[in-house]
Structure formats: C-alpha cells, structure tokens
N, C-alpha and C positions, 0 to 999 in steps of 0.2 A: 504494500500500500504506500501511496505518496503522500505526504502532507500539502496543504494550501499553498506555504511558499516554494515547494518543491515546484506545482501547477506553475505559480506566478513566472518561473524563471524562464516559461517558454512561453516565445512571443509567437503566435497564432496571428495570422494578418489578412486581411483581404486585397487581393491585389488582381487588375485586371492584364488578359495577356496581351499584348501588342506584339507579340511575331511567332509565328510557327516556324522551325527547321525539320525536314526529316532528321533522322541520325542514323546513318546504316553503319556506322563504327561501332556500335552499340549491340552486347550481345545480344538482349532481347529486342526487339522492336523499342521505338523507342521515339520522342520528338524532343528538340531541341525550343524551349519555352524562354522569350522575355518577359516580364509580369513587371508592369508599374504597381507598387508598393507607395503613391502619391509622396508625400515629404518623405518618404525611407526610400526613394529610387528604383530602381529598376535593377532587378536579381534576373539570374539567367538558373534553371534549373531543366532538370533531363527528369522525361517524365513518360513512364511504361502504360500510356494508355489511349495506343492506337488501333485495339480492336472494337471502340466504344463512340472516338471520335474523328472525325476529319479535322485535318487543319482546318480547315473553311470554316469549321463552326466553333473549332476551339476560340479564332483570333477574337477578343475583342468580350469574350465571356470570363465575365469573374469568378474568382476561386480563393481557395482559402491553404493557405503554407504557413508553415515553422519557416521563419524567416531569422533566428538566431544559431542556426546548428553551423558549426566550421563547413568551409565549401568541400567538399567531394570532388576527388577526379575520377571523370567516368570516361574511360576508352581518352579521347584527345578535347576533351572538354571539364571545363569546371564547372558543376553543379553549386549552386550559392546559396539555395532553398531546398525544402522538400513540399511538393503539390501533396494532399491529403487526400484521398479516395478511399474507394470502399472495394475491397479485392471482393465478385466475385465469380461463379461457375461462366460468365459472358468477358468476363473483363474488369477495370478499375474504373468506377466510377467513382466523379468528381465531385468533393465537397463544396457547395458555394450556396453563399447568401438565398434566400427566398427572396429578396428584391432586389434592387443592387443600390447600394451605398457607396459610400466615400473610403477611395482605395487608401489605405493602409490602416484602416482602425482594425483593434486588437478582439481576440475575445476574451473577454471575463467572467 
C-alpha cells in the first residue's frame, strides 16, 4: 500500500498530442507522440497503442501521463513521459479527460 504523499509525488497531467510518428525501430508496434503539457511544455513519449488508434485520430486528442518519471530510451528515441491506458484483450486504451480542459492541470 502507498500512502497520500507517496500518491502526491506523481505528477499525472493532461496534455494534448500535437504530432504522431510511426516508430518501426520499436520492438512492439509502436508511435512516436508530442503532447503539449500547456506551461510544462511539450514531452515526446513512445506509446504501444497502435492496434486501437490511427494517427489521424490520435493528433490533436487529449490524454493523461506521468509527466515526472526520468526519460527512457527506447530503441533510438527518448521517451520523457508515460501515456496511461488501459491494456486490454483489443489493445491499450487511452486514459483522457471526459471533456477537454486546460493542458497541463494535475490530478488530485
């Protein structure tokens, strides 16, 4: 079990995507994600959930990341975030907002 300030010390954010990349360097499937995070900028993360979505419908759709974890290097990329979904028996679906808000507020 984790305590409250365990929770607090993971920043959860909203942030919408502004660019899809394939990534075929990537063992699994895989896209290459920019996400405005509003006053916390723009993080680049790699993100396993191309049997669910197309680029075309990810660009431009909000989501929700851990925006404090050290970056990750995946295949010849640096991962800066991690996108939150839901693994399952179809694919990872995407955690976001029910309406869309103001990109970088936290959840609490």
């Amino acid at each position: 079990m984790i305590n409250w300030n365990d929770f607090q010390k993971v920043e959860i954010r909203v942030g919408t995507i502004l660019e899809v990349r394939d990534f075929p360097e990537a063992i699994k499937p895989a896209y290459k994600l920019k996400i405005d995070f509003g006053k916390f900028g723009t993080m680049k993360s790699s993100a396993q959930i191309t049997d669910l979505y197309s680029k075309e419908e990810l660009k431009g759709k909000q989501i929700i990341a851990v925006t404090n974890f050290p970056p990750k290097q995946i295949a010849n990329f640096i991962s800066e975030c991690l996108v939150l979904g839901f693994e399952t028996e179809k694919g990872v679906v995407l955690v976001h907002p029910g309406q869309e808000i103001e990109n970088g507020l936290r959840i609490s």
